[in-house]
C-alpha positions, -999 to 999 in steps of 0.1 A, spaced: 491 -508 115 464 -537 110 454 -530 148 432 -499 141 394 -495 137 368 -468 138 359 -455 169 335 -428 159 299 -429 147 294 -416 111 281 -378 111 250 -371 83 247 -339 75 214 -329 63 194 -297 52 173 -282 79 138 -294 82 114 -283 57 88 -254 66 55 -260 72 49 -246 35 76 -269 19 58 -299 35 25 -294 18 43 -294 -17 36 -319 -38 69 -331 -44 72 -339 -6 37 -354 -5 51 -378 -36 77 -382 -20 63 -387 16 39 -418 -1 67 -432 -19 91 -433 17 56 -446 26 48 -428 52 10 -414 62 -2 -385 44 -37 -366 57 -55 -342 37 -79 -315 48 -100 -298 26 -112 -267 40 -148 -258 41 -143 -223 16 -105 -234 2 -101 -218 -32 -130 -190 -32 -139 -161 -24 -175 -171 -13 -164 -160 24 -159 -124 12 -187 -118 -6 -215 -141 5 -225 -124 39 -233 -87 38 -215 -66 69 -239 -39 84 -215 -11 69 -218 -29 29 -255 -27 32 -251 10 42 -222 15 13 -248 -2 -13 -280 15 2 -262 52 -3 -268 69 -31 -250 101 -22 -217 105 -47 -189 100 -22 -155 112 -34 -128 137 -24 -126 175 -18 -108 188 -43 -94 224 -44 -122 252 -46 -121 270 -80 -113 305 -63 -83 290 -41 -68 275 -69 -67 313 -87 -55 330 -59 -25 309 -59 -19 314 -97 -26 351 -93 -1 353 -65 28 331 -79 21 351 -112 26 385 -92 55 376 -76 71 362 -111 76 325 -101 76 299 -119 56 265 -102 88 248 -104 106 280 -83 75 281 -62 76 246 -50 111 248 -44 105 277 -22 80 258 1 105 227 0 74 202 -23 79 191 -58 68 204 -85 36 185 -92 21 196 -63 17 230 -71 3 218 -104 -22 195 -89 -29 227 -65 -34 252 -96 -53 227 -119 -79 219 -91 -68 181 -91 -53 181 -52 -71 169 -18 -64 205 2 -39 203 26 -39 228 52 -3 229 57 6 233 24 -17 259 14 2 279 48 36 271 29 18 285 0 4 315 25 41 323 39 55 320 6 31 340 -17 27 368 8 -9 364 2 -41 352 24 -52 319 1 -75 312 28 -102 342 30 -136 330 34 -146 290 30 
């Protein structure tokens, strides 16, 4: 049994190769100079700031800075929003009832009745078909 040798060539298994991410760390930049092998660095022009965003003004920032209109949401008209309480009060239903009637939670007919909610046409038509009432009269 003194005869036999190897006849195959050792296997190393290894990780797979770092991302592109992983090779910028630092621990394989230390360890890249200490294997001695050649590191570049590249310092980019605007690395680290936010001078990029904010130092050149786009056409449409000037015309956001130079409006003085107050731009915000439409919010439920005051006589929509007591039409709906009116009706849900008439028909005896609760907002929690109501809203499971036209299949939406709870806190949207809140929002609807306390003037806080964007309109939305198809729920105020939920609201319509439910309520058996015209929300919708004259705008």
């Amino acid at each position: 049994m003194s005869g036999f040798t190897q006849d195959w060539e050792p296997v190393v298994i290894r990780k797979k190769a770092p991302t592109s991410a992983a090779r910028k760390d630092e621990k394989a930049v230390n360890a890249a100079r200490r294997a001695g092998a050649e590191i570049e660095t590249v310092r980019k022009a605007t690395a680290g700031s936010n001078r990029a965003a904010s130092s050149s003004t786009s056409l449409n920032t000037r015309k956001l800075d130079e409006d003085t209109e107050n731009l915000a949401h439409e919010k439920v008209p005051t006589e929509l929003k007591k039409a709906i309480m009116q009706a849900r009060m008439d028909k005896k239903l609760t907002q929690a009832q109501l809203a499971q009637v036209i299949n939406e939670k709870p806190q949207i007919i809140q929002e609807y009745e306390s003037g806080k909610a964007i309109p939305n046409q198809q729920i105020i038509s939920k609201l319509e078909r439910a309520l058996g009432a015209k929300l919708r009269g004259k705008k």
